[in-house]
RODO-2510 file (C-alpha; in nm, 4 decimals, decimal comma):
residues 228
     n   res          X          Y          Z
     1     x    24,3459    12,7192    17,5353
     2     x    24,6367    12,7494    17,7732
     3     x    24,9186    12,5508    17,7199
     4     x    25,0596    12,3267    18,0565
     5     x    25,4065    12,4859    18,0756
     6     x    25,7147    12,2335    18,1058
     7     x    25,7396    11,9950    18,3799
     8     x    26,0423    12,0982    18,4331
     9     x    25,9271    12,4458    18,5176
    10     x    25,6691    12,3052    18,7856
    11     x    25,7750    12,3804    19,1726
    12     x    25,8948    12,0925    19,3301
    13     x    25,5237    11,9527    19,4972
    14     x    25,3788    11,9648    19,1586
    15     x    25,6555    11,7441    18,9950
    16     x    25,6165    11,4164    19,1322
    17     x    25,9178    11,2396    19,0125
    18     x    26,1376    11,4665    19,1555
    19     x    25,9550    11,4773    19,4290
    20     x    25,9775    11,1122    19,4729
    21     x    26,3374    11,1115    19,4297
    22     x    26,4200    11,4391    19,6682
    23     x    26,1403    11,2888    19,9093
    24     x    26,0282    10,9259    19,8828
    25     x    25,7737    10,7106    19,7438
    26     x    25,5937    10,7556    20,0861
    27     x    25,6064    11,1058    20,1141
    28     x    25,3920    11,1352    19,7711
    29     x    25,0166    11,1642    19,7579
    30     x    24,8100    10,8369    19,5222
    31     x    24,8178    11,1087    19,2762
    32     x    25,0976    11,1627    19,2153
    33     x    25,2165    10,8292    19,2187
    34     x    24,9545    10,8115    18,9844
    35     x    25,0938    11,0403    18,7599
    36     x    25,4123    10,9076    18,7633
    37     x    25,2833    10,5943    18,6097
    38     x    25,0586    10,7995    18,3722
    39     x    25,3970    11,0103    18,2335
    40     x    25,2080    11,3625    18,0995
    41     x    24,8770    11,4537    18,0868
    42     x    24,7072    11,6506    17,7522
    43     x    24,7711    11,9767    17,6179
    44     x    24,5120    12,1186    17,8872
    45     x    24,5716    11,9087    18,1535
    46     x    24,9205    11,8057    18,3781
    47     x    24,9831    11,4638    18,4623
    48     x    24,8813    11,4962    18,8411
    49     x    24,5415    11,7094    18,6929
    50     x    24,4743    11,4019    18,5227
    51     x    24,5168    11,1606    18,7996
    52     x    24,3014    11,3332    19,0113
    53     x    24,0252    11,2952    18,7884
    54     x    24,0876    10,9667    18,7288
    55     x    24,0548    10,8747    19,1275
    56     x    23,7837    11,1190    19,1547
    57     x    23,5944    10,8946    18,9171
    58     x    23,6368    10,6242    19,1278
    59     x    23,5289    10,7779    19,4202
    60     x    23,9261    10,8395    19,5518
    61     x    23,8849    10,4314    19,6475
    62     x    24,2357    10,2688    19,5256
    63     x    23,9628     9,8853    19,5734
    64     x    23,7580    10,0832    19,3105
    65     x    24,0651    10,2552    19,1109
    66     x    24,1529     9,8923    19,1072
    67     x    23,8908     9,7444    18,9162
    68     x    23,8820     9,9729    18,6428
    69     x    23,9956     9,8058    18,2813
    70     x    24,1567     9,9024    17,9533
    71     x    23,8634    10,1011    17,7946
    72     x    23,7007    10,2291    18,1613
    73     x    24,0585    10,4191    18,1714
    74     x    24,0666    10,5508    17,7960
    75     x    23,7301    10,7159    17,8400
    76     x    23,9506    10,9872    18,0025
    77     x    24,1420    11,2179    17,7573
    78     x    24,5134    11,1951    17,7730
    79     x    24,5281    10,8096    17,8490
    80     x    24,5704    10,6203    17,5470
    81     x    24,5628    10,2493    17,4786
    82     x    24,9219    10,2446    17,6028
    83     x    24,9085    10,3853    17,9129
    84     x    24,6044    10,2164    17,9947
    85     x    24,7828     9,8881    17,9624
    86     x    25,0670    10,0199    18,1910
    87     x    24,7987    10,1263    18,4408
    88     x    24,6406     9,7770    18,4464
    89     x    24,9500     9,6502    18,4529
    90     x    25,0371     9,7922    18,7941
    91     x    24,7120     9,7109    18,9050
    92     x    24,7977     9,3069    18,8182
    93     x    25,1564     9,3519    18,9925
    94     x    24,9899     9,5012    19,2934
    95     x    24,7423     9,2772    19,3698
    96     x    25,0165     8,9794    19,3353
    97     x    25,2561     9,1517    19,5584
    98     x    24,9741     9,2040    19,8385
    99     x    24,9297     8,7964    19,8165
   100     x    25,2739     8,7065    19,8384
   101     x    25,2910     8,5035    20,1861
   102     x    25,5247     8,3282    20,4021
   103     x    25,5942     8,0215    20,2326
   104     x    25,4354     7,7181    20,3950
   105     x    25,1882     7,9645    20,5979
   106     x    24,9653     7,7515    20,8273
   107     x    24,6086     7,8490    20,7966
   108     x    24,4273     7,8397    21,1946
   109     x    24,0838     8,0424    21,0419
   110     x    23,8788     8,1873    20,8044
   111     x    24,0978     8,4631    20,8487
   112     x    24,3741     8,3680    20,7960
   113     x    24,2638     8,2290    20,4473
   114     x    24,0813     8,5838    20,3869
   115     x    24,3865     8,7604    20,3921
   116     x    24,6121     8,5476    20,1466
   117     x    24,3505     8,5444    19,8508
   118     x    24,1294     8,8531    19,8695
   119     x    24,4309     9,0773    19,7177
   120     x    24,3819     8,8982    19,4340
   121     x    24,0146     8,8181    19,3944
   122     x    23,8564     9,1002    19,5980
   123     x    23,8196     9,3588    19,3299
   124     x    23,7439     9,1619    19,0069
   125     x    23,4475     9,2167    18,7575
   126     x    23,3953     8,8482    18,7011
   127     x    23,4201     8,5548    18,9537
   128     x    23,6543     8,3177    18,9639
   129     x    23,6799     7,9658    19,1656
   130     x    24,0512     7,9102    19,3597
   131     x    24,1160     7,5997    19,6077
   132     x    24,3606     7,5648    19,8932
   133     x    24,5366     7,2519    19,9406
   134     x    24,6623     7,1198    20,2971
   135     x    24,8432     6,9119    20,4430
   136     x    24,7833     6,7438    20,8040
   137     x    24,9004     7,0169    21,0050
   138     x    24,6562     7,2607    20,7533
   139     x    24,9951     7,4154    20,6249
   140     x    24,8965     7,4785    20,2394
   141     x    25,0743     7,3029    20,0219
   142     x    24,9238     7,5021    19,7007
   143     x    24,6135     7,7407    19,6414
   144     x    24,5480     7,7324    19,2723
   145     x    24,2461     7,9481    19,0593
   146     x    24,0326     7,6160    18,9187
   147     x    23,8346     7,8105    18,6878
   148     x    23,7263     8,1549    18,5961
   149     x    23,3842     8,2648    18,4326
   150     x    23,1353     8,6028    18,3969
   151     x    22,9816     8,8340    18,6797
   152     x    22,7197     8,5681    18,8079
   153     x    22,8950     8,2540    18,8290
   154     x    23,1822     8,0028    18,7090
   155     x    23,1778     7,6415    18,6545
   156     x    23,3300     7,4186    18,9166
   157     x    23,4434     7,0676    18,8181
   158     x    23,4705     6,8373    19,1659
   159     x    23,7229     6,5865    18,9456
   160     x    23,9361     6,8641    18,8761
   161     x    23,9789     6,9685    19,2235
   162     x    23,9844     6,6024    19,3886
   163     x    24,2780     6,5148    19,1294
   164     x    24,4859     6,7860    19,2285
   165     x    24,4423     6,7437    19,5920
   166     x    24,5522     6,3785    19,4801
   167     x    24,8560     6,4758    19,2872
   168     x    24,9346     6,7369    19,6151
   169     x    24,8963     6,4591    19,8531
   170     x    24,6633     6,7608    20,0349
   171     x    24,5155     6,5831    20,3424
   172     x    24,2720     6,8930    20,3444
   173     x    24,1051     7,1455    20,0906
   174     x    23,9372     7,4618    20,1141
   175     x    23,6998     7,6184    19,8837
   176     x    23,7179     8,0174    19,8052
   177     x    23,5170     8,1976    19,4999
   178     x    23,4440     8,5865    19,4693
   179     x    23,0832     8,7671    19,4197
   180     x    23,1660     9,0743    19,1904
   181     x    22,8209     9,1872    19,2913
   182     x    22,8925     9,2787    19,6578
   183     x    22,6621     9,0410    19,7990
   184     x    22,8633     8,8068    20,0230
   185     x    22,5725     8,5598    20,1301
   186     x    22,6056     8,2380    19,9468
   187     x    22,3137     8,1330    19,7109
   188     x    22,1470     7,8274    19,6106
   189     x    22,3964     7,7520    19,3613
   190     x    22,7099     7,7808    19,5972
   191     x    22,5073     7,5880    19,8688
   192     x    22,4902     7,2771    19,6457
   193     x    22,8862     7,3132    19,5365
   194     x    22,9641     7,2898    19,8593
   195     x    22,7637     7,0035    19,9278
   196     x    22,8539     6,8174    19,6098
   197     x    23,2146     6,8600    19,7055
   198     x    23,2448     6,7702    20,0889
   199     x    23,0302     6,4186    19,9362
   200     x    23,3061     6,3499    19,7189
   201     x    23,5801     6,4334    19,9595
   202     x    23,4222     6,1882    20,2026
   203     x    23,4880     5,9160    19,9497
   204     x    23,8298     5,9796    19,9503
   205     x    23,9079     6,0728    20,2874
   206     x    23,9737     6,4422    20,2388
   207     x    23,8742     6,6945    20,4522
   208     x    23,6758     6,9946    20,3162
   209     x    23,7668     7,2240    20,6076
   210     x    23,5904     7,5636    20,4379
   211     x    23,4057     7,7530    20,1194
   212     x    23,4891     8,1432    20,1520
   213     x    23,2534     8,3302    19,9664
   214     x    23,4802     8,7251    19,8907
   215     x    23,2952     9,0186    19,7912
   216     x    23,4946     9,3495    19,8730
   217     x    23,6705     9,3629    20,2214
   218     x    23,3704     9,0484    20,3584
   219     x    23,3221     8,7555    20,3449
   220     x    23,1256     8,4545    20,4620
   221     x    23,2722     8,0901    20,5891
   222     x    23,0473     7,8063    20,5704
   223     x    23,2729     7,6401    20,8362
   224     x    23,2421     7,9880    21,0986
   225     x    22,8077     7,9718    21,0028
   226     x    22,7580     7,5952    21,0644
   227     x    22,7088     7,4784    20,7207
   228     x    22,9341     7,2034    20,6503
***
């Protein structure tokens, strides 16, 4: 079996953190950036070899790349426990830096909430339950993950949500949860939540302006389809 020679010894293209230095980040394929991360490959295989398997495996989709875990990653050989961890690591710190808004941001559609929580929600394996909290203008105050659970569903606990709004002084909430399978159309289940909670809002005089259903780059408003 042939040996990978030293990175050092690579040309400059196959060497990634020179590359990035001598270059830019920007300048560097997800490969590579993915081998940076990963450090060396095996005894068979160089760092940016490895990568490219690894993205091959998930179709070359970074959404996909993003949802892999801990043991998905050490089924490949040359990524231990350790760099697994980094990998899902980066994964974590990416998806918080794509939600990181404008503080204060004003939310005027669906939209607008759409593209503040589906970085972080968008490519999970289990679903989890967040609320938005408003004040008069429908500048959020807060948006807050209420509760997480498995691949078909989470528990949802209307006190929970109603309290916080309280303690926010929200004048307005808004209702987002994710469907790991794909299928954005709400079921029976999230028809009745949403029900359930716009009753209890009504007794205390706050508005439940929307329930965003996420499943990859969709979604679906019960406010945009009539339902509320």
């Amino acid at each position: 079996m042939e040996i990978i020679s030293s990175i050092k010894s690579w040309a400059l293209d196959d060497r990634p953190r020179e590359k990035l230095i001598e270059k830019g980040s920007k300048n560097l394929t997800d490969a590579e950036l993915l081998a940076i991360l990963l450090g060396s490959g095996s005894r068979s295989e160089s760092a940016v070899g490895l990568a490219k398997r690894i993205l091959n495996y998930a179709q070359n989709n970074l959404t996909e790349f993003g949802r892999l875990g801990v043991e998905d990653l050490m089924q490949f050989k040359g990524v231990g426990e350790a760099k697994a961890v980094i990998l899902c690591s980066a994964f974590e710190l990416a998806r918080r830096r794509k939600s990181e808004v404008v503080e204060r941001a004003k939310v005027t559609s669906a939209m607008d909430v759409f593209n503040q929580i589906a970085p972080l929600i968008c490519d999970l394996n289990h679903e989890e339950f967040w609320v938005f909290y408003l004040n008069r203008a429908n500048v959020i105050l807060r948006k807050e993950k209420i509760s997480s659970g498995g691949i078909t569903g989470t528990v949802v606990d209307n006190k929970i949500i109603l309290k916080k709004a309280l303690l926010n002084l929200a004048s307005s909430i808004i209702l987002v949860h994710n469907h790991p399978s794909g299928n954005v159309n709400p079921s029976i289940q999230d028809k009745k939540v949403t029900k359930k909670m716009k009753l209890a809002c009504e007794l205390l005089e706050i508005n439940l302006l929307d329930h965003l259903i996420i499943a990859g780059n969709s979604y679906y408003s019960f406010a945009d389809e009539l339902e509320l």
